[in-house]
N, C-alpha and C positions, 0 to 999 in steps of 0.2 A: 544747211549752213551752220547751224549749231554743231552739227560732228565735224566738220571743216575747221570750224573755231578752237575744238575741243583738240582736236589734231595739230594744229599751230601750236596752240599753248604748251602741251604734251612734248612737241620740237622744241620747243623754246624754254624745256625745265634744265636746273641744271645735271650734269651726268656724272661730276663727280667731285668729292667731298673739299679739293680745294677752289672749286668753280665756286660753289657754296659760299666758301669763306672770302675766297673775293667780292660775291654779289655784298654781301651780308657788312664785309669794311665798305665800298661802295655806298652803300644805303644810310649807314652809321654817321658818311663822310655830310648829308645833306643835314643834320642835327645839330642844334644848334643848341638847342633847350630842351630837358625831359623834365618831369616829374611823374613818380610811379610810386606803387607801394609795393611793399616786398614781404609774402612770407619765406621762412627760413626754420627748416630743423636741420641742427646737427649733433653730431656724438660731444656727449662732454668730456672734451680732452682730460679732466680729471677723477672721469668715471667712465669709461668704455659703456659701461649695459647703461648707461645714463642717456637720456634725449633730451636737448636743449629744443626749447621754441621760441622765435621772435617776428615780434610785425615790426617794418620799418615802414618809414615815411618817406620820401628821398626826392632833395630838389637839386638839380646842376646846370650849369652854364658852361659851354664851354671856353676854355682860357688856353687858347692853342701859346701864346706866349710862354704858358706853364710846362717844364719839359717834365717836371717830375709828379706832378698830380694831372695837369690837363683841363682841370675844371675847377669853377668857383662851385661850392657843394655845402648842403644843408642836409643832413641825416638823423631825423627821429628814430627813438629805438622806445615802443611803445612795453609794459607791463602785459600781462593778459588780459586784461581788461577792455584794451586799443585803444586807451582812454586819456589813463596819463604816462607822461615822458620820460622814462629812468634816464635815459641816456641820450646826448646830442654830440653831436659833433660840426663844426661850422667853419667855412674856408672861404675867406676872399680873394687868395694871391699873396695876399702878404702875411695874413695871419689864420691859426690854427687854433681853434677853442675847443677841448672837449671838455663836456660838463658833465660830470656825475648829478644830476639833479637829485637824487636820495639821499643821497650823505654831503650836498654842496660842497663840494671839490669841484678843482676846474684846474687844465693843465695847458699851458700855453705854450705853441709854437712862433715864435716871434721872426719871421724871416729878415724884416729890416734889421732890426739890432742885432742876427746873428743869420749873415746869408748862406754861411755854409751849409743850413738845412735844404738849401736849392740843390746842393751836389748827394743827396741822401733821400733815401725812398724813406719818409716820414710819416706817411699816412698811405695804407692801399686801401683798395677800394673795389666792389664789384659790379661798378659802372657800364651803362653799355658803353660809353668810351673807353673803360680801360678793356674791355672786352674785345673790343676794334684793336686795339694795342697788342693784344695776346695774342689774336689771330693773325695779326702782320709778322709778330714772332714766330709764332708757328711755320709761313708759311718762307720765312727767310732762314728759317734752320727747321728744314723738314727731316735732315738726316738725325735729329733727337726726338721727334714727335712720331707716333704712329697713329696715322688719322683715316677713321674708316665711316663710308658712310653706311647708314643701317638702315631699315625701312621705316618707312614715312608713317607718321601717327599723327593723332588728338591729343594736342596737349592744352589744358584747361580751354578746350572751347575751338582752337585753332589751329588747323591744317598745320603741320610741321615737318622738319627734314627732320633726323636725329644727328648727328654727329659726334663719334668719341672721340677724343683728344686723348692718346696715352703716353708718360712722360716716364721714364724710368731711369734712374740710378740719378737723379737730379731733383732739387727742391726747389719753391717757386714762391712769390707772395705775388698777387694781382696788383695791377697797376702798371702807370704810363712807367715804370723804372724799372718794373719788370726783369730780373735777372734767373740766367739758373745756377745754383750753387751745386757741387756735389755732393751728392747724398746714397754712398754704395746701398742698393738693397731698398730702395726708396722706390715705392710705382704708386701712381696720380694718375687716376681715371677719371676722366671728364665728361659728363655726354651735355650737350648744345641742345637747347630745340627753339630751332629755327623756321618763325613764319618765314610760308610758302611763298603769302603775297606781298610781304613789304622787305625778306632777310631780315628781322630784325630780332634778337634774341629774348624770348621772353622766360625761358627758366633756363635751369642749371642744376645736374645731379652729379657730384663728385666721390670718388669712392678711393681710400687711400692705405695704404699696409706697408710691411717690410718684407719681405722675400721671406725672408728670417720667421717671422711670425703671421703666416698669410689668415691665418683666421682670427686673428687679431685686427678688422676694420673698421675704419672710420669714416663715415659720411658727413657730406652735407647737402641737402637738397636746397635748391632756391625757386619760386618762381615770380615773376613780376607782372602788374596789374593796375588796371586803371592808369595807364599810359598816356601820358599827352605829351606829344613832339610841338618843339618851334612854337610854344604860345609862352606871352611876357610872363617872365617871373620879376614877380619885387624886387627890387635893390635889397627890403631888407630880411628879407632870408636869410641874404651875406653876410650881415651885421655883425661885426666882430668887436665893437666898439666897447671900453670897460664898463660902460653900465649895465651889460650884460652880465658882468663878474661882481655886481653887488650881493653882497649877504655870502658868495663862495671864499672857500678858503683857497687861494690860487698857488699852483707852481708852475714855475717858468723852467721850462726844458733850455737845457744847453747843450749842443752838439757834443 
């Protein structure tokens, strides 16, 4: 019965890398609420042989009203330490706070007093909603994308597909606004890994060059952690209210 079982499930994987990305939007689509932590290294855009490292904290809601974020979102960006907050960033729908908490600056997106921020990708984000987004891109303009499935691995702990995403002579910023711009000589490798058992994306390893200067790369690896779906999150994670902006020195962005 057990190899019978084993045999089902084995029929019932999927066979190729955009069955995948359907299960995997699919699964994304029953999310309602995440919070996860995120580590992250990447190259430092102003130092190549440089590596950046960050822990984030990361709360969202999603705000299907919202076409161009998608989500009410709360994002700690901790020190090395994981202790205290250099950096937040905070979105209710109608407003955008991001706060330098070391030097108290704070930069304000105001959507009511300036709605035109609703027609402009203002904030991205490497959500698994904006991730569901990417992969609907993907699979609605395959003739830009070259996506190949790889073999299955261990990724921190849990059974996974792999999946590359490569994107060439085009440039991209994640998120629900998601566009490709031209960028001759521009190639964007992505690999996915994706549980087995639920499609849900738990890391991301990117690798990016110029045709022009191919040993000149930049990465950035991510993966996510302590996940919890569909349980309440606070109202005030969202808190965008000005008594958050006491003691900062504020600027208000204009379109």
């Amino acid at each position: 019965m057990v190899l019978a079982g084993l045999f089902v499930l084995a029929c019932n994987q999927p066979k190729n890398p955009e069955q995948i990305l359907q299960k995997s939007i699919a699964s994304i689509d029953t999310v309602e609420t995440v919070s996860y932590k995120q580590d992250m290294w990447r190259t430092n855009p102003r130092s190549s042989d440089d590596t950046i490292k960050r822990f984030r904290e990361m709360y969202f809601k999603r705000l299907k009203s919202d076409s161009i974020v998608g989500v009410m979102g709360h994002w700690k960006m901790y020190l090395y330490d994981k202790t205290n907050v250099m950096f937040e960033d905070i979105y209710d729908g109608n407003r955008l706070i991001r706060k330098n908490n070391s030097d108290s600056v704070a930069v304000v997106y105001d959507l009511i007093k300036y709605p035109e921020w609703k027609q402009t990708h203002f904030w991205g984000h490497n959500t698994l909603f904006g991730m569901q987004y990417e992969f609907k891109k993907v699979l609605n303009e395959k003739d830009k994308f070259v996506i190949t499935l790889l073999n299955d691995t261990i990724f921190n702990g849990s059974d996974c597909y792999q999946l590359e995403i490569k994107l060439e002579d085009f440039n991209t910023m994640p998120g629900f606004a998601m566009k490709l711009d031209s960028a001759k000589g521009v190639v964007i490798c992505n690999k996915y890994f994706i549980g087995q058992s639920n499609f849900y994306p738990i890391g991301m390893h990117q690798v990016s060059y110029n045709k022009g200067e191919p040993e000149k790369k930049y990465f950035l690896n991510q993966y996510y952690y302590d996940i919890k779906f569909n349980l309440p999150i606070e109202e005030e994670q969202f808190n965008t209210s000005d008594e958050l902006l006491k003691g900062f020195n504020v600027r208000e962005m204009k379109p």
